[in-house]
Residue, then its C-alpha position, 0 to 999 in steps of 0.5 A: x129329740x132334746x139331747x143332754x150332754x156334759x155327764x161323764x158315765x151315764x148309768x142305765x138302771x138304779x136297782x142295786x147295782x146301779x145305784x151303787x154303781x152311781x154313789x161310788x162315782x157321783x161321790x167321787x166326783x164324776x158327773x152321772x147321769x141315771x135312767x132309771x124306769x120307775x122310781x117306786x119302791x120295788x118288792x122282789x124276794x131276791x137280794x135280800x141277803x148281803x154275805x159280809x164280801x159285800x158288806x167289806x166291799x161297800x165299806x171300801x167303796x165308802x158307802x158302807x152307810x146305805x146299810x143303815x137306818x132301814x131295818x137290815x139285820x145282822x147275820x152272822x153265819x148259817x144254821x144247816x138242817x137234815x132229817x131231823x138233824x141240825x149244826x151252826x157255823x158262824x162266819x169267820x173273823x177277819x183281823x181279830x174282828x167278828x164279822x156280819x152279812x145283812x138281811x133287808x127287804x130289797x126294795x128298802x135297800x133300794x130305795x135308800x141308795x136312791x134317795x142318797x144318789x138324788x142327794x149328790x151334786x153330781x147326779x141326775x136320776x131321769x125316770x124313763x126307759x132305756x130303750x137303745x144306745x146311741x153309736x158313732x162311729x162303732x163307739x157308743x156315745x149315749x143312750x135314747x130313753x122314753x121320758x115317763x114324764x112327757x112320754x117323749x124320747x131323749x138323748x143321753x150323751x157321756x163318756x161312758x155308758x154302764x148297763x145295769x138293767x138287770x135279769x131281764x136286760x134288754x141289752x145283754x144280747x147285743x153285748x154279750x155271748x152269755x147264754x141265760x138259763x133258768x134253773x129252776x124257780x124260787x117261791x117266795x113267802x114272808x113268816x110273820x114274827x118268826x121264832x128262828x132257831x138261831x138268832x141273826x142267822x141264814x138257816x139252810x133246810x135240805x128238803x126234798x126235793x125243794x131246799x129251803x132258806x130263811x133268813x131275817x129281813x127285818x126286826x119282824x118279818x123273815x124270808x123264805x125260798x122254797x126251791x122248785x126244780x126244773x123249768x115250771x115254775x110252781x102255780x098258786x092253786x090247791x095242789x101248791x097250797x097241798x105240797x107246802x103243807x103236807x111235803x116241805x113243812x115236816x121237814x122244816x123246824x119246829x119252831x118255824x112251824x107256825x109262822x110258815x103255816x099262817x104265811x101258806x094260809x095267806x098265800x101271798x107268794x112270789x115267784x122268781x126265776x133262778x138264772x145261771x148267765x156266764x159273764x162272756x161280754x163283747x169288748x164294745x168301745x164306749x160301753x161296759x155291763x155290771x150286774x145281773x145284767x152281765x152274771x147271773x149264778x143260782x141265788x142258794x148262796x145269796x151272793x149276787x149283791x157281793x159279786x155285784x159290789x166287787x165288780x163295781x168297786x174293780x171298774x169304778x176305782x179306774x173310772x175315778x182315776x181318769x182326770x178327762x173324760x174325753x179321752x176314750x182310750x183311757x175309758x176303753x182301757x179301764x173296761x178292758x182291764x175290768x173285763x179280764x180281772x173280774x174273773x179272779x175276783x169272782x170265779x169262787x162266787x159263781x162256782x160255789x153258788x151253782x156247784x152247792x145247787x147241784x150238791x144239794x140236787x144229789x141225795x148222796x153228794x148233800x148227805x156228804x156236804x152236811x156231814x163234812x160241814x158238821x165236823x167243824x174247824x177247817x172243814x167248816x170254816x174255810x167253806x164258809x170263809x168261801x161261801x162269805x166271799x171273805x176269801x176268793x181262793x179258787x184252789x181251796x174252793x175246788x180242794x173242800x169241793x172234792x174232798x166233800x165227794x171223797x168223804x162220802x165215799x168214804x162213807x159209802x163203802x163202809x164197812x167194805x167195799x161192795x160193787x154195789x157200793x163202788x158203783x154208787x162212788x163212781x157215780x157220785x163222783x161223776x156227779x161231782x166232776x160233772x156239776x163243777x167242771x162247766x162252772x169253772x171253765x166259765x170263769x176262765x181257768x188257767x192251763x193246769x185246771x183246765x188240763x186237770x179237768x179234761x182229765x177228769x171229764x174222761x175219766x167220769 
């Protein structure tokens, strides 16, 4: 097998993790090298929403560019719709200043940050697939690929090896104790020229039993999710093409009505699973995950590309700053202290995004979210400052999370208070405790929110 070596971080995938992941170190100087298995422009229907967490983030990282010159549309906050009903938040400022997430076709996305990372001296994209890593001594030192030119095996040798192969990772086991479990499934549908009641925004639509985003990705084309509960994932045949038509699309907005109605008659829908991964890596010298391939959380808050692009900016600023890359102490420690700060800087990305799922699963918990979020001020700006990962503030997560379930018990037991009544609080705020205390034990917790939800457990 040909062996190449002299790269500093060899990089295993080139979506958007990895190709970001890529720009950040190859423009700093590093040598990098990239496995990535096709080239091709891709079509996926998730990461196509970049909340502006992740816009800050790559303007941080210096590559705030790849968002330019494709077609990806301002967002600027979210539209939310109930019965019949609706209500705009626009996300917060940051500094005097208005700020915005993007909407794009993922592959566009993707293929410009290839087309900048093939562009810089210090990396080399090889187009084949990973299929192993290479250990010495308990370290991994590389990675073995099938070259899709020659269909032969290769050897890749660097300092460090960075795994961002994704959902489906085929190394995530030998890595990683995180156990993947499907949600349920997105089906996925472009409306053509689609009139959206509100102009460069996210529109969240509370269908039952399937809620519902539409968000733009170009200057004529717009996303819509139809979620699908459960582990089946939803088949193109008449009784689909029957649901879309006769549940979800008199509960959607009228003005969407058309373009939804041509796209269902068209048929061209994708299906994705929806993963929850907790990040529980293996501390393995010589290597380190980044992405789905390491956190998976419920796309509903359209934050993986955000929590992605955190991560790679924690661990790439400590890669940078090593001057040798031979020494694999420092490279160990830079993976070690990644590995127990990511927890803080994501923990709000992953609880929400799985905690809003759950809400909206609830018919009382998501009556009480829409009409909490519909009083403005703080009771809508600081979820939303929350949901935009403009703020990573865990205890306002968690007091905006239980203050919701308050308020509709609130609403339940007017005028008075009935056993009936009382007993569906109960149960609603058992359904609160029971949704978000898993979600934020998987991030690491400290003493006293670990305690409190004990207390909490015991008592729903």
């Amino acid at each position: 097998m040909d062996t190449v070596k002299g790269f500093d971080v060899c990089i295993i995938g080139a979506g958007v993790a990895g190709g970001a992941m890529a720009a950040y170190l190859g423009k700093s100087g590093l040598k990098v090298a990239v496995v990535e298995k096709s080239l091709a422009e891709h079509d996926r229907i998730i990461g196509e929403l970049l909340q502006p967490g992740g816009v800050i983030k790559l303007k941080e990282m210096g590559l705030g560019h790849l968002l330019d010159d494709f077609d990806a549309q301002e967002i600027q906050g979210y539209g939310l719709f109930m019965n019949g009903d609706c209500f705009r938040i626009s996300y917060p400022e940051q500094d005097g200043h208005a700020i915005s997430g993007r909407g794009f076709r993922n592959g566009k996305f993707v293929q410009k940050i290839r087309q900048y990372i093939i562009g810089l001296p210090g990396v080399t994209v090889f187009e084949g697939s990973a299929n192993e890593l290479i250990e010495e001594n308990g370290r991994v030192s590389g990675v073995k690929y099938t070259s899709k030119q020659d269909d032969q095996v290769h050897v890749i040798e660097a300092g460090l090896t960075v795994v961002c192969d994704g959902m489906f990772s085929i190394f995530r086991k030998k890595l990683s104790s995180g156990d993947k479990k499907i949600s349920s499934y997105f089906l996925g549908m472009v409306l053509k020229n689609c009139d959206l009641p509100f102009k460069n925004h996210g529109h969240v639509i509370v269908a039952r039993p399937s809620p519902c985003l539409v968000y733009p990705i170009s200057s004529d084309e717009t996303r819509m999710l139809i979620d699908f509960p459960g582990n089946e994932a939803p088949r193109k045949s008449p009784e689909l093409i029957a649901y879309l038509k006769n549940e979800i699309a008199p509960q959607l907005p009228v003005q969407i009505l058309p373009s939804f109605l041509a796209a269902v008659a068209e048929a061209k829908f994708k299906v994705m699973p929806n993963h929850l991964i907790p990040a529980k890596p293996f501390v393995k010298n010589g290597v380190v995950m980044v992405g789905d391939s390491l956190n998976m959380r419920h796309p509903l808050t359209g934050a993986g590309m955000t929590a992605a692009f955190t991560d790679i900016y924690n661990v790439g600023t400590r890669l940078i700053a090593i001057e040798d890359f031979s020494n694999t102490a420092a490279i160990d420690e830079s993976v070690r202290m990644f590995y127990n700060s990511r927890h803080k800087q994501n923990a709000t990305i992953n609880i929400l995004a799985d905690a809003l799922y759950g809400v909206m699963q609830n018919e009382d918990l998501s009556v009480a979210c829409y009409d909490y979020l519909k009083r403005g001020g703080n009771y809508a700006q600081q979820p939303v400052a929350i949901l935009s990962a403009v703020s990573r503030n865990v205890k306002m997560l968690l007091r905006h999370f239980f203050a919701v379930a308050l308020y509709g018990v609130s609403n339940i037991i007017k005028p008075f208070p009935t056993i009936p009544r009382l007993k569906r609080s109960y149960n609603m705020l058992k359904s609160a405790v029971q949704i978000v205390s898993p979600l934020v034990m998987n991030e690491r917790p400290g003493f006293v929110v670990r305690y409190a939800f004990r207390i909490a457990g015991a008592l729903f």
